[in-house]
MARMIZA-162837 format. One record per atom (N, C-alpha, C, O): residue in one letter; x, y, z. Coordinates in steps of 0.2 Angstrom, whole numbers, plus 5000, padded with zeros to 4 digits. Example, Ala and Ser with C-alpha at 12.3 -4.5 7.8 and 13.67 -1.06 7.14 Angstrom:
BEGIN
a506649725039a506249785039a506649845039a507149835042s506449895035s506849955036s506450005039s506750065040
//
This chain:
BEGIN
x501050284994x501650254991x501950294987x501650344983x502650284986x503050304982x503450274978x503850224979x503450314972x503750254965x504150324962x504050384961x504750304960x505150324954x504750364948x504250344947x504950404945x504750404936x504750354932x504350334929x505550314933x505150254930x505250214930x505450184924x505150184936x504550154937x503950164935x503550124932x503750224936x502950234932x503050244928x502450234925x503450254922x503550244916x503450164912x503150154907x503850134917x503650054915x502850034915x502450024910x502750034923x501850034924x501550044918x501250004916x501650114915x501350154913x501150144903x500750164899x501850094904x501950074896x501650004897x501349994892x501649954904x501449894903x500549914905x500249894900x500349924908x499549934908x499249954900x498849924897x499750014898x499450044890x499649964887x499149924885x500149944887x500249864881x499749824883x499149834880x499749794889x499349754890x498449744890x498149694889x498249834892x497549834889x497349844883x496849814882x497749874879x497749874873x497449774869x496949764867x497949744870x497849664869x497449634872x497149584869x497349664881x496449624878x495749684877x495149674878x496049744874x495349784870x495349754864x494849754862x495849724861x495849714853x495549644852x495149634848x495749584857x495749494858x495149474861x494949414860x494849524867x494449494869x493649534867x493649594867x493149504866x492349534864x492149534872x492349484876x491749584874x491349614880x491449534883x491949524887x490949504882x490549404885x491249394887x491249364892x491949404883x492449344885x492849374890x493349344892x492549444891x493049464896x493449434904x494049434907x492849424905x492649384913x493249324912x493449304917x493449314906x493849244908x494549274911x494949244914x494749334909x495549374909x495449394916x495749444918x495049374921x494849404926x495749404931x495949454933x495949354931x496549374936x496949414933x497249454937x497149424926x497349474924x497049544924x497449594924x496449554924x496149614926x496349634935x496449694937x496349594938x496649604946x497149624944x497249684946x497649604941x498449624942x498449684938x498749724941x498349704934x498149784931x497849804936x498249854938x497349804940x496949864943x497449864948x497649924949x497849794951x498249804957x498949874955x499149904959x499049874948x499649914948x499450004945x499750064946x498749994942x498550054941x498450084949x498650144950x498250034955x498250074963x498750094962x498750154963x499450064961x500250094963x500250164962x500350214966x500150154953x500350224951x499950284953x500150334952x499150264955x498550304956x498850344964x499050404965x498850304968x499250334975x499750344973x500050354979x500250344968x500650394969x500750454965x501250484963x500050464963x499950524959x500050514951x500050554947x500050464950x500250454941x499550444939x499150424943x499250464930x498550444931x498850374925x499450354922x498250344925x498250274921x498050314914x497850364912x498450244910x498250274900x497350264902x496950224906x497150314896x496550294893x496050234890x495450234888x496750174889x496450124887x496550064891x496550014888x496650064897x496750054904x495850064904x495450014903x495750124906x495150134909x494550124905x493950114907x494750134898x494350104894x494050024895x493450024896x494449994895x494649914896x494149894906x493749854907x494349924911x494349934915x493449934914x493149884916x493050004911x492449994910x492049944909x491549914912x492249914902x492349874898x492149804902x491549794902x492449774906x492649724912x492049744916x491649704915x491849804922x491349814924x490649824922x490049804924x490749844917x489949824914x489849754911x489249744909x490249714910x490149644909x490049584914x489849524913x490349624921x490449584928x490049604932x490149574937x489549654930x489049674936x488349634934x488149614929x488149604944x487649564945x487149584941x486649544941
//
């Protein structure tokens, strides 16, 4: 896939805003609840991933975060 500058620009400021707010609002246990908004980050982090852009660090942060609180 192919995206603009910015476009990934945007992407790139909305994933940083938005994981930021739930690193700060949500505690490890409550994460599971933000679960469809976890889907639609990871879906747009794919966008910009295949198209060469990397995700912010509090993206992936947050992203961990999620994972180790959702594994069986």
């Amino acid at each position: 896939m192919t995206i603009d500058h910015t476009t990934a620009k945007v992407l790139t400021d909305l994933l940083r805003e938005l994981s930021s707010e739930l690193d700060l609002h949500y505690d490890d246990a409550d994460l599971h609840a933000c679960e469809p908004t976890i889907k639609t980050l990871q879906r747009a982090a794919k966008m910009m991933t295949d198209a060469g852009y990397k995700t912010p660090d509090v993206y992936r942060h947050v992203m961990g975060r999620f994972e180790r609180m959702t594994r069986p």
